[in-house]
C-alpha positions in Angstrom: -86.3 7.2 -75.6 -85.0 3.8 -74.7 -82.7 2.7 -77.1 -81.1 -1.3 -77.6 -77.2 -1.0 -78.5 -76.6 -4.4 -80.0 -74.1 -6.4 -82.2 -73.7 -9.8 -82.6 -70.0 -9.2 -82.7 -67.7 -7.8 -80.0 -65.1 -5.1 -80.5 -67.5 -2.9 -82.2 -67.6 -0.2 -79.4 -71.5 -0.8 -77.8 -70.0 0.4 -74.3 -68.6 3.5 -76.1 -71.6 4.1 -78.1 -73.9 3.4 -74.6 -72.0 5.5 -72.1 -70.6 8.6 -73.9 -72.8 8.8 -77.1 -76.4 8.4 -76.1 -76.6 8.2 -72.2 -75.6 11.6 -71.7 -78.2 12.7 -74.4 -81.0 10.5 -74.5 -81.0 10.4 -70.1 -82.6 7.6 -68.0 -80.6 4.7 -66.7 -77.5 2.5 -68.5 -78.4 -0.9 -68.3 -75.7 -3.5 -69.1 -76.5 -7.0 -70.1 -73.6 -9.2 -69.1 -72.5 -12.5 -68.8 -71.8 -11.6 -64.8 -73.9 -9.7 -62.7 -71.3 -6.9 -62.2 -69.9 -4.7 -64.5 -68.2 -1.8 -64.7 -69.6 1.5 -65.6 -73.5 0.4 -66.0 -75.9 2.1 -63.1 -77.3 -1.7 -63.5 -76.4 -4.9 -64.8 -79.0 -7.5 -65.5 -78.0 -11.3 -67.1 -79.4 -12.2 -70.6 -81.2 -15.1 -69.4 -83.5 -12.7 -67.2 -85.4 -10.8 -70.3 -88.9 -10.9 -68.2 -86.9 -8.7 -65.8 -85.6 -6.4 -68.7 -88.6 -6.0 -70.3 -91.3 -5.6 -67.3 -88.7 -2.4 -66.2 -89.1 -0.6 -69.6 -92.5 -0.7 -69.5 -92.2 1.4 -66.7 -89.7 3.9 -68.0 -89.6 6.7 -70.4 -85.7 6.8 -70.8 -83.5 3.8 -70.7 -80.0 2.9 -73.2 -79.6 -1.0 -73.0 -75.9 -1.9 -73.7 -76.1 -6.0 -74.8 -73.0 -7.5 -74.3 -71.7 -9.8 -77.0 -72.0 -12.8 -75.5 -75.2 -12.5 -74.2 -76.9 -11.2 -78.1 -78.2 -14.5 -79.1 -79.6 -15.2 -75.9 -81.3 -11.5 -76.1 -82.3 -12.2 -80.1 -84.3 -15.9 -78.7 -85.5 -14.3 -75.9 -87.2 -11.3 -77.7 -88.8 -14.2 -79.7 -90.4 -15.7 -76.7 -91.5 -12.5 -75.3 -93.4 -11.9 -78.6 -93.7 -8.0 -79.4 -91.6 -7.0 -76.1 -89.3 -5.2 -79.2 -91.9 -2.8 -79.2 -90.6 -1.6 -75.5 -87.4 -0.5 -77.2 -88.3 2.7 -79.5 -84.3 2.6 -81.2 -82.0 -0.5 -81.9 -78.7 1.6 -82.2 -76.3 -0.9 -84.0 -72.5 0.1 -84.1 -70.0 -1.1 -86.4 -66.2 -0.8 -87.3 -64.7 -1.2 -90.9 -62.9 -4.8 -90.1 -64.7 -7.2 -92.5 -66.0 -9.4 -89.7 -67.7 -7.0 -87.9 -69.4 -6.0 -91.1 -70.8 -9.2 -91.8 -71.5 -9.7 -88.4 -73.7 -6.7 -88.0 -75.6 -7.3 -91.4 -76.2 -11.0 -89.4 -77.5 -8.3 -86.7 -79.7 -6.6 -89.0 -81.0 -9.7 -89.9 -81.8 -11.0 -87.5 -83.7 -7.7 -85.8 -85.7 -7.6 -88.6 -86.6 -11.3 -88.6 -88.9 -10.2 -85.7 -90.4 -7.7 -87.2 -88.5 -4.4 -86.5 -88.6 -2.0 -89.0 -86.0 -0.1 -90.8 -86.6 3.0 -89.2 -86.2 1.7 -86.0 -82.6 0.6 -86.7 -79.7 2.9 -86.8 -76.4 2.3 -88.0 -73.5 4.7 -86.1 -69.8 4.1 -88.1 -67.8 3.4 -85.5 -63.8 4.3 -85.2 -63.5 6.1 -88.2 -59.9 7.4 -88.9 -59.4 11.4 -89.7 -58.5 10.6 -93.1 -60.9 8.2 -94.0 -64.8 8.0 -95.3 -67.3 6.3 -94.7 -68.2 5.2 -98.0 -64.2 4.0 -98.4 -64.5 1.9 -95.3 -67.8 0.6 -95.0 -68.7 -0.5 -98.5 -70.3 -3.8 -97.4 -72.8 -2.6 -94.9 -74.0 0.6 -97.8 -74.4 -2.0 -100.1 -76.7 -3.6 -98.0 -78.6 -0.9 -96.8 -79.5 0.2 -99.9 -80.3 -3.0 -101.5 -82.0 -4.3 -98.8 -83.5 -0.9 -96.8 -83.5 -3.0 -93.5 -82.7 -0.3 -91.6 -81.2 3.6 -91.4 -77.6 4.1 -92.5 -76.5 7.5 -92.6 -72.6 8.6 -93.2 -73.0 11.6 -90.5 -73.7 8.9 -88.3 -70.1 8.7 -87.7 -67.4 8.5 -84.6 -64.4 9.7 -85.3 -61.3 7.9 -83.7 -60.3 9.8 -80.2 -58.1 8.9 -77.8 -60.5 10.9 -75.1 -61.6 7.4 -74.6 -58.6 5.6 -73.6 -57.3 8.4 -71.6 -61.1 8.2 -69.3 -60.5 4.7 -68.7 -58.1 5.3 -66.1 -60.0 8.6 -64.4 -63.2 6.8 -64.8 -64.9 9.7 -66.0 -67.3 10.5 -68.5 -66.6 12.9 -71.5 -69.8 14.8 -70.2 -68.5 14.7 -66.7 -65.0 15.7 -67.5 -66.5 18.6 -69.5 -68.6 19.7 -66.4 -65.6 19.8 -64.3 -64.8 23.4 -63.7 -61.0 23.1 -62.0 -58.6 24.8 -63.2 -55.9 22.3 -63.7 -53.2 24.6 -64.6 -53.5 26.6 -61.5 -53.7 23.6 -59.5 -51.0 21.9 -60.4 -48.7 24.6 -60.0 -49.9 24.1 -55.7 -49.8 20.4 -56.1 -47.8 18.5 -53.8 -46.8 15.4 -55.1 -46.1 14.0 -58.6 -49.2 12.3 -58.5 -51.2 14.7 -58.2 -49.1 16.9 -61.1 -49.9 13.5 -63.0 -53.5 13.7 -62.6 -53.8 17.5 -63.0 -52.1 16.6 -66.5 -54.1 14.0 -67.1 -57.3 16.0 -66.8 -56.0 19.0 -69.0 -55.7 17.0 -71.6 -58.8 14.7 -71.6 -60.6 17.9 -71.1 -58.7 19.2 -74.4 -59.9 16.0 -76.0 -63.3 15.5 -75.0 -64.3 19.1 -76.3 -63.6 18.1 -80.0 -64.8 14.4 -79.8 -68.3 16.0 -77.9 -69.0 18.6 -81.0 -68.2 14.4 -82.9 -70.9 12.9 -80.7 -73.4 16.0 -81.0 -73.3 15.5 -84.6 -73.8 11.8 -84.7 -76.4 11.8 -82.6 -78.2 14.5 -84.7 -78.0 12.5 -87.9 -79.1 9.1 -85.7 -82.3 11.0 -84.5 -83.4 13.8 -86.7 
């Protein structure tokens, strides 16, 4: 699949979505459209002004997660325009969201605007994004239901929803992947009991407990990404 992760607004989570939800899954390369032509984390990084670039490499490729930074979405949105039907090289638009009020209306201007060149519903996905333990879908994301359903621009499903972790705060630092900190085999225990130095005893913690995190917020991803593709 290659799959657009898109928002006109920022703080939404796109990266998070990108690089622990549907890389690992979905396979190919993580592309990050940026403002600057490096970035951290993407295996490439391509500026939104150079589309024609974008777009002659997915033709080419049968896996592929885009990640389009926030300030470079409108340039994306026009650009799509002028390379009329290159949307058709993306087979998903995954479009994340968090319950603040801005972002809401900001992705329904998303929708919108995805749809205003001809996308269809079903190949725009909604995934709930920083959902608290205690909270529901339908409790924090009333504005963006209501639209789906009166609208039926695109796929909103309440499974469809990441739970808040801090797995991903504590990678930041070991710049790691929840799928590569879950392939690690060490054991940390046993290994910090030999270590030598506090730091390493700090990283050995470190990794016991982002491993301890990443195996409950990995069954969260595996979920969502069933409802987003099933």
């Amino acid at each position: 699949m290659r799959i657009g992760v898109i928002n006109f607004s920022g703080n939404v989570g796109k990266s998070t979505v990108a690089k622990h939800l549907l890389q690992p899954r979905v396979g190919g390369q993580l592309i990050e459209v940026e403002t600057f032509n490096q970035s951290e984390g993407g295996d490439m990084s391509i500026r939104g002004k150079n589309f024609g670039e974008l777009q002659e490499y997915l033709q080419e490729v049968d896996e592929a997660i885009v990640d389009v930074g926030a300030s470079n979405v409108d340039d994306f949105v026009k650009l799509m325009k002028q390379y009329h039907g290159s949307h058709e090289d993306f087979d998903y638009f995954v479009i994340p969201v968090v319950k603040e009020e801005k972002q809401q209306k900001d992705t329904i201007a998303t929708i919108e605007a995805l749809s205003a060149l001809g996308i269809p519903a079903k190949k725009m996905r909604i995934v709930f994004n920083k959902l608290d333990t205690d909270d529901s879908v339908e409790e924090s994301f009333p504005a963006i239901l209501n639209y789906v359903k009166s609208e039926k621009k695109c796929q909103a499903r309440e499974e469809a929803a990441i739970v808040t972790s801090q797995v991903f705060e504590k990678l930041k630092p070991l710049e790691k992947t929840i799928a590569e900190i879950l392939a690690d085999e060490t054991d940390y225990r046993a290994k910090m009991k030999s270590a030598q130095s506090d730091d390493e005893k700090a990283h050995c913690r470190a990794m016991i407990s982002a491993q301890r995190l990443a195996y409950s917020a990995n069954q969260n991803l595996d979920a969502v990404y069933k409802s987003l593709f099933r």
